[in-house]
VEXDREN-2710 file (C-alpha; in Angstrom, 1 decimal):
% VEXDREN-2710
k/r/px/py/pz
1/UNK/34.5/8.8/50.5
2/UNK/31.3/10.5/51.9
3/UNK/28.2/7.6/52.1
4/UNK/26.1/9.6/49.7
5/UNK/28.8/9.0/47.5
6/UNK/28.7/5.1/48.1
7/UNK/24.9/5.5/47.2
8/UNK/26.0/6.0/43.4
9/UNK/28.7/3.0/43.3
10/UNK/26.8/0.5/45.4
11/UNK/24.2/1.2/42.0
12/UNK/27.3/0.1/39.5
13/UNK/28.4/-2.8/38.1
14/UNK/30.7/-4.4/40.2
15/UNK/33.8/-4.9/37.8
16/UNK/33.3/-1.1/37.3
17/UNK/33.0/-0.4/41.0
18/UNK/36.7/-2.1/41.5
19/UNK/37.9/0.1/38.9
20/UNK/36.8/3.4/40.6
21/UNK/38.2/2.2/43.8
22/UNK/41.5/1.6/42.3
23/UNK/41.7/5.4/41.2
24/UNK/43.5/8.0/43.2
25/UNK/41.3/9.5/46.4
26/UNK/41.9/12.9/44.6
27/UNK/39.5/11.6/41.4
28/UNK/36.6/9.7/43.4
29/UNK/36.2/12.3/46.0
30/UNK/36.4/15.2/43.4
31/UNK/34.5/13.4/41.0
32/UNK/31.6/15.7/39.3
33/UNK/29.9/12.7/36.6
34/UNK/30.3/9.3/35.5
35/UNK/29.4/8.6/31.8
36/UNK/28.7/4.8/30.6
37/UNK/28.1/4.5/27.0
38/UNK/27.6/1.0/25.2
39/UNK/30.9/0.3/23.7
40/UNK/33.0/2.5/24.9
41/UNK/35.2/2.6/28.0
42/UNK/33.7/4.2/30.8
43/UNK/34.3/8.1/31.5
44/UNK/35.0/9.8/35.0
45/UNK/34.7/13.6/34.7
46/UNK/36.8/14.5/38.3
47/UNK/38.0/18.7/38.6
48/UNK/37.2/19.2/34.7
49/UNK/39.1/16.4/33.6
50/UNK/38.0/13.4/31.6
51/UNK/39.5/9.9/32.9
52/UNK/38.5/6.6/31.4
53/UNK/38.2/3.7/33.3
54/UNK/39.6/1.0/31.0
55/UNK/36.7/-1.2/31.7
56/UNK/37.3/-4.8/32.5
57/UNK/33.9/-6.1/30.5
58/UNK/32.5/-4.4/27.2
59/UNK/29.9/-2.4/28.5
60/UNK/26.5/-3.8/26.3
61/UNK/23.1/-2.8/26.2
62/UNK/22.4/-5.2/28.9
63/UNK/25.0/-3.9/31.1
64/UNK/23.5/-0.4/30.5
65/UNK/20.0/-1.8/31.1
66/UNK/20.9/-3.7/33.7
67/UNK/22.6/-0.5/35.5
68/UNK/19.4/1.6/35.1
69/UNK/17.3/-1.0/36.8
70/UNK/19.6/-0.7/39.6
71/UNK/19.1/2.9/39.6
72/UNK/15.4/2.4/39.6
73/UNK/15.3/0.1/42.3
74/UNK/13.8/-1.8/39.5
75/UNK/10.9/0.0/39.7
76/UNK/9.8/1.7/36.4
77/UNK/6.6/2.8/37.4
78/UNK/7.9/4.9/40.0
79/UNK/9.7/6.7/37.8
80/UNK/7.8/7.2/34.9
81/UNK/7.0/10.9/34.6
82/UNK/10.9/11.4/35.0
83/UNK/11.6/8.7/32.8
84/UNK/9.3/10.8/29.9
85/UNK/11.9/14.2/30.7
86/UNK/15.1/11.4/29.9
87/UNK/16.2/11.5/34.0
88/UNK/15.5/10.1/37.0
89/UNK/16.5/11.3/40.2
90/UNK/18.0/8.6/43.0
91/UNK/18.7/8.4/46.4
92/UNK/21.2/11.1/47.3
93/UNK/19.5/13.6/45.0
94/UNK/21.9/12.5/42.5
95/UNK/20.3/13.0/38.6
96/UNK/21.1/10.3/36.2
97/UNK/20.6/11.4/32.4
98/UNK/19.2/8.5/30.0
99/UNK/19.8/7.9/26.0
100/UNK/18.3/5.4/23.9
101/UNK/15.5/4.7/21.8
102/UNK/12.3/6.9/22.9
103/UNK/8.5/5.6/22.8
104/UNK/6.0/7.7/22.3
105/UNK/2.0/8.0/23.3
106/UNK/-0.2/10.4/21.8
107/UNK/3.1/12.4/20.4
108/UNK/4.3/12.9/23.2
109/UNK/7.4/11.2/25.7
110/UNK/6.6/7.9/27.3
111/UNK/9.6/6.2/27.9
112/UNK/13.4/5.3/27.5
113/UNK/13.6/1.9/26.0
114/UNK/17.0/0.3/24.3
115/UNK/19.5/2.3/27.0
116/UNK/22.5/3.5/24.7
117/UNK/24.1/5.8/27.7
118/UNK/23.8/6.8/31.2
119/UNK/25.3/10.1/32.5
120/UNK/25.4/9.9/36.7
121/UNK/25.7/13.6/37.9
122/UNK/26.7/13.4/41.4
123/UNK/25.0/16.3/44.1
124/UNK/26.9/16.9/47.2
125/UNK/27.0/19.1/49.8
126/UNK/29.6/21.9/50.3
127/UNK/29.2/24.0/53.5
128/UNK/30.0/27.4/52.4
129/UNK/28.9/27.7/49.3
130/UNK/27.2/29.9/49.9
131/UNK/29.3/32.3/51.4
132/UNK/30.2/34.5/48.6
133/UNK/26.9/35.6/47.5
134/UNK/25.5/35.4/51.3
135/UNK/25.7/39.3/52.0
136/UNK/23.9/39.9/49.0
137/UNK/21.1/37.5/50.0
138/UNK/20.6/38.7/53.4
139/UNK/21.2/41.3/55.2
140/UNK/22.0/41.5/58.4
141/UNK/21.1/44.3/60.0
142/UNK/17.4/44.6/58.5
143/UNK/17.3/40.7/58.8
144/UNK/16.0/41.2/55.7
145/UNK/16.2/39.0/52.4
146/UNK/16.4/39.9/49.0
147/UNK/14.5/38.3/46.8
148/UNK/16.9/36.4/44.7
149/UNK/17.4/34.6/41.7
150/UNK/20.7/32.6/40.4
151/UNK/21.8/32.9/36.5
152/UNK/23.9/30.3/35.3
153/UNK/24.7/27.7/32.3
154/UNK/24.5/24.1/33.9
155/UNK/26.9/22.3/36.0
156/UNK/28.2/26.1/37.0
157/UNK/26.9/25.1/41.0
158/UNK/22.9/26.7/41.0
159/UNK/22.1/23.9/43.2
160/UNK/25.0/23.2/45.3
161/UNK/24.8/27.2/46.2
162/UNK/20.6/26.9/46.9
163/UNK/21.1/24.0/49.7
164/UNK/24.0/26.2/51.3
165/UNK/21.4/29.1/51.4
166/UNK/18.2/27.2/53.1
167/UNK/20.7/26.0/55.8
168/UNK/22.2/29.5/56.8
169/UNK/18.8/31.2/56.3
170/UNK/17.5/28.4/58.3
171/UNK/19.7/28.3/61.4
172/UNK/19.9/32.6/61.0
173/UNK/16.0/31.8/62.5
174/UNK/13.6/32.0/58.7
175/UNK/11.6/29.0/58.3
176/UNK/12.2/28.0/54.8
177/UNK/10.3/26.1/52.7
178/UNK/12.0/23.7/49.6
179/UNK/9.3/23.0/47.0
180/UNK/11.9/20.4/45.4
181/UNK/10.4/19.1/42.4
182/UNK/13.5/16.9/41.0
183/UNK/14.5/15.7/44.9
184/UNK/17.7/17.6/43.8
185/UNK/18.2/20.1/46.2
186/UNK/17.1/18.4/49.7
187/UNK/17.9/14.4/48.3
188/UNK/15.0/12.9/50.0
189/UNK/14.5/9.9/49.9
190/UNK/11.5/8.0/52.2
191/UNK/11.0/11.2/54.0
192/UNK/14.9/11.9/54.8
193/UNK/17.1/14.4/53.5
194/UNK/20.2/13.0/52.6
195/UNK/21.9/17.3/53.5
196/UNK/22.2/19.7/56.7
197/UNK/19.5/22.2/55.8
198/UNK/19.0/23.6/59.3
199/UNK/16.2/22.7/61.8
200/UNK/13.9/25.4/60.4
201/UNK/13.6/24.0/57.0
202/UNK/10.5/22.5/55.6
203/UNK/10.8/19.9/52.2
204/UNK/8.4/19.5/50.0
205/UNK/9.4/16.7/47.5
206/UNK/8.6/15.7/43.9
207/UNK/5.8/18.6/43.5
208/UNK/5.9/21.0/40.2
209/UNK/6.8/23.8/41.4
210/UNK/3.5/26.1/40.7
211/UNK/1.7/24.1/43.0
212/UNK/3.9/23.6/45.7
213/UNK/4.9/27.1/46.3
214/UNK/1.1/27.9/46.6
215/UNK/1.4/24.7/49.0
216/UNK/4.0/25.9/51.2
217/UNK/2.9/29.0/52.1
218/UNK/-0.8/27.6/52.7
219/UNK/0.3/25.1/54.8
220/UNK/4.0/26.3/56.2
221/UNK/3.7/29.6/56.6
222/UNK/8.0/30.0/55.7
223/UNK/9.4/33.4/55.6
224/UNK/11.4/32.2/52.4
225/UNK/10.9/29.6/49.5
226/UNK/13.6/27.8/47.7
227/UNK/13.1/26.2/44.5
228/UNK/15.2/25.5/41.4
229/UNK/14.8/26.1/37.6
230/UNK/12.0/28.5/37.1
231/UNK/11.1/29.2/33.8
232/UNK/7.4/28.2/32.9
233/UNK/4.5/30.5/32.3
234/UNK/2.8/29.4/35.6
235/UNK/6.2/29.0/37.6
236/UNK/5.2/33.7/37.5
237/UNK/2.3/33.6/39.1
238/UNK/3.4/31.2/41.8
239/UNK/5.9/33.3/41.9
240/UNK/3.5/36.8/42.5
241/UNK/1.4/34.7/44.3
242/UNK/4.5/34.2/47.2
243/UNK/5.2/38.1/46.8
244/UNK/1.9/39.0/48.0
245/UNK/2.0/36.6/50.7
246/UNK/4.5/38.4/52.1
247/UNK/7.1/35.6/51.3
248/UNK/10.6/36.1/49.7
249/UNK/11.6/33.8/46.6
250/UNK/15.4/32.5/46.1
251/UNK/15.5/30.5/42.6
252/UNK/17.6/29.7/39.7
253/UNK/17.7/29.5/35.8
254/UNK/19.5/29.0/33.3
255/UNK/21.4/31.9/31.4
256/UNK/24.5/33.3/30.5
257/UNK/23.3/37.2/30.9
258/UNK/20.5/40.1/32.2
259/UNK/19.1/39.6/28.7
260/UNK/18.8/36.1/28.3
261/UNK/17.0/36.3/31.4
262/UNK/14.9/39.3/30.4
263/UNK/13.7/37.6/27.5
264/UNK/12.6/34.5/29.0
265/UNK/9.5/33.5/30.0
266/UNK/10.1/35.5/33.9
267/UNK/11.4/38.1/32.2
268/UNK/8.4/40.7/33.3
269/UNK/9.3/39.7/37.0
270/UNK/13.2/40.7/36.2
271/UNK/12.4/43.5/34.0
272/UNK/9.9/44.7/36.9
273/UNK/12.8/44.5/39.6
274/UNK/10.3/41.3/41.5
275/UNK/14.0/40.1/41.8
276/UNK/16.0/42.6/44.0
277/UNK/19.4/40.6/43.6
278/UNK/20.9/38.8/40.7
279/UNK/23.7/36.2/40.9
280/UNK/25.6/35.4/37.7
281/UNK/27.7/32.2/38.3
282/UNK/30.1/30.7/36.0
283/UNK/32.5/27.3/36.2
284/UNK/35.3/28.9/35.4
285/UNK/37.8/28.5/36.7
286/UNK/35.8/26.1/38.6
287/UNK/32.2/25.0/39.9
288/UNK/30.4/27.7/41.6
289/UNK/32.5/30.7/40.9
290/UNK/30.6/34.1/41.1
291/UNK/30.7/36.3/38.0
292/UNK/28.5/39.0/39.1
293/UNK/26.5/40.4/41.5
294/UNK/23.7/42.7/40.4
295/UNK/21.4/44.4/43.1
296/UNK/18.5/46.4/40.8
297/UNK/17.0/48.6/43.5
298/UNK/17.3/52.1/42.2
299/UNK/18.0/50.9/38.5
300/UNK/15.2/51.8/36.2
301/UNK/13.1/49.1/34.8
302/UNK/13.7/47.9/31.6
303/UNK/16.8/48.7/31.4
END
C-alpha cells in the first residue's frame, strides 16, 4: 500500500481501518472510493466493483461526524468555502464528498451540518497515463503543444491523465504552471506535492482558476498551464488571456460529446478551434480509457 494511500485510513475509524486491512491486497490497492453512510454497512468501490465491509460498529451520525473532523484536521474554518460546494479536499489531494443537512446565509451555501454520508474518492498517481493521448499533446518534432482540452463524464481519469501530462511536459524541458484550485491535481499540502510532476513544474494551490492563470503567467512565465474543470464565463477569458501571452492551455470538462461541449459555457473557444486537440475519455472498460482523439486544425468552425 502506497503512503498516500495510508493518508485516507490513518483518517478512518479504527474498527473500520481493521476491516480494510483484512481485505485482499487486490481491493485496497485497486480501490477507487470508500462510501460511509449512517446505518448502513460501509462500501468499498475497488475495479468497478462494490464490496461492503460488514462493519463491526453501526456507523451513527457521530461516527460520521466524528470521521469528518478527522478529515478536517478539526479545523472547519479552514475549510469553509469547500465546505459551502459539499467537499473538502485533504492531504493526498484526495476529495471527500459530504451529505447532510445544509445551512444557509443570505440563500446561499454555508455549511454541512448533521453528516448523513461521506464519499472518500481516492487520487493517485499512475505514471503513464498519459501515454495514449501524449502524441496528440505534443509533438515532437516542432516541440510544439497543442492546446488541449479533455472531455469526459466523472471518475473516467481527467485528472489522473493531467498530472501524467505536467510531469512529461515538465521533464521534456516546458516550465508548466498548475493553477490547482481543488489541490486535486498536485496534492499539496503545506507547500509539498504529495506526485512526481517533474523539476520544471510550478503549483499554484487553492486559487479559482481565472485568477491564477492570469497569476502564473505574470509571475512564472510557464510555456504551458494546467488546470482542471473549466467551465465558468470568466474561466474564457483567462483562458484568451494565456493565448495571447503566448502560453498553451491543457484543461478538462465534463462531457459526453463535441456538442455538449460546444454548447457550454467555452463553447466559442471550441467552436473557434482555441482548442487544437480534443480527448474524449470514457471508463469503460476501465478508468482512463480513450474514446477519441479529435485534432480540429483544418476542420471548419462550427461544424
Amino acid at each position: 500500500m502506497d503512503s498516500n494511500t495510508e493518508k485516507i485510513f490513518r483518517k478512518l475509524p479504527v474498527f473500520m481501518q481493521r476491516r480494510i486491512m483484512e481485505m485482499p491486497s487486490d481491493i485496497k490497492d485497486n480501490f477507487e472510493e470508500i462510501r460511509i453512510r449512517a446505518c448502513h454497512d460501509t462500501m468499498i468501490i475497488s475495479r468497478g466493483q462494490e464490496i461492503k465491509l460488514h462493519d463491526s460498529e453501526e456507523i451513527t451520525p457521530d461516527i460520521l461526524e466524528e470521521t469528518l473532523n478527522r478529515l478536517l484536521d478539526y479545523s472547519y474554518y479552514a475549510y469553509e468555502d469547500e465546505l459551502s460546494q459539499g467537499y473538502i479536499t485533504i492531504e493526498g489531494g484526495h476529495r471527500v464528498g459530504i451529505c447532510g443537512r445544509v445551512t444557509l446565509n443570505e440563500d446561499k451555501v454555508h455549511l454541512i451540518k448533521d453528516i448523513s454520508s461521506l464519499n472518500i474518492r481516492r487520487s493517485r498517481q499512475i505514471i503513464g497515463a498519459s501515454s495514449k493521448v501524449i502524441k496528440a499533446v505534443y509533438d515532437e518534432r516542432k516541440h510544439n503543444i497543442s492546446n488541449t482540452l479533455i472531455i469526459s463524464p466523472p471518475k473516467c481519469g481527467k485528472t489522473t491523465i493531467l498530472r501524467d501530462l505536467a510531469r512529461v511536459l515538465s521533464n521534456k524541458g516546458f516550465k508548466v504552471g498548475i493553477c490547482d484550485d481543488r489541490s486535486e491535481i498536485a496534492g499539496c499540502y503545506n507547500g509539498e506535492t504529495s506526485y512526481d510532476l517533474g523539476d520544471r513544474t510550478d503549483i499554484l494551490d487553492g486559487c479559482p482558476k481565472a485568477e491564477g492563470m492570469l497569476m502564473l503567467i505574470r509571475a512564472m512565465s510557464p510555456d504551458v498551464i494546467i488546470t482542471d474543470e473549466i467551465g465558468k464565463k470568466e474561466d474564457v477569458k483567462a483562458v484568451e488571456a494565456a493565448l495571447c501571452a503566448g502560453v498553451k492551455i491543457i484543461t478538462t470538462i465534463h462531457g459526453s460529446s463535441y456538442e455538449d461541449i460546444a454548447g457550454s459555457a467555452i463553447g466559442e473557444l471550441v467552436r473557434n478551434q482555441v482548442f487544437e486537440t480534443l480527448v474524449f475519455l470514457t471508463a469503460t472498460p476501465q478508468t482512463g480509457t480513450v474514446k477519441r482523439i479529435m485534432k480540429l486544425a483544418g476542420m471548419k468552425k462550427g461544424a
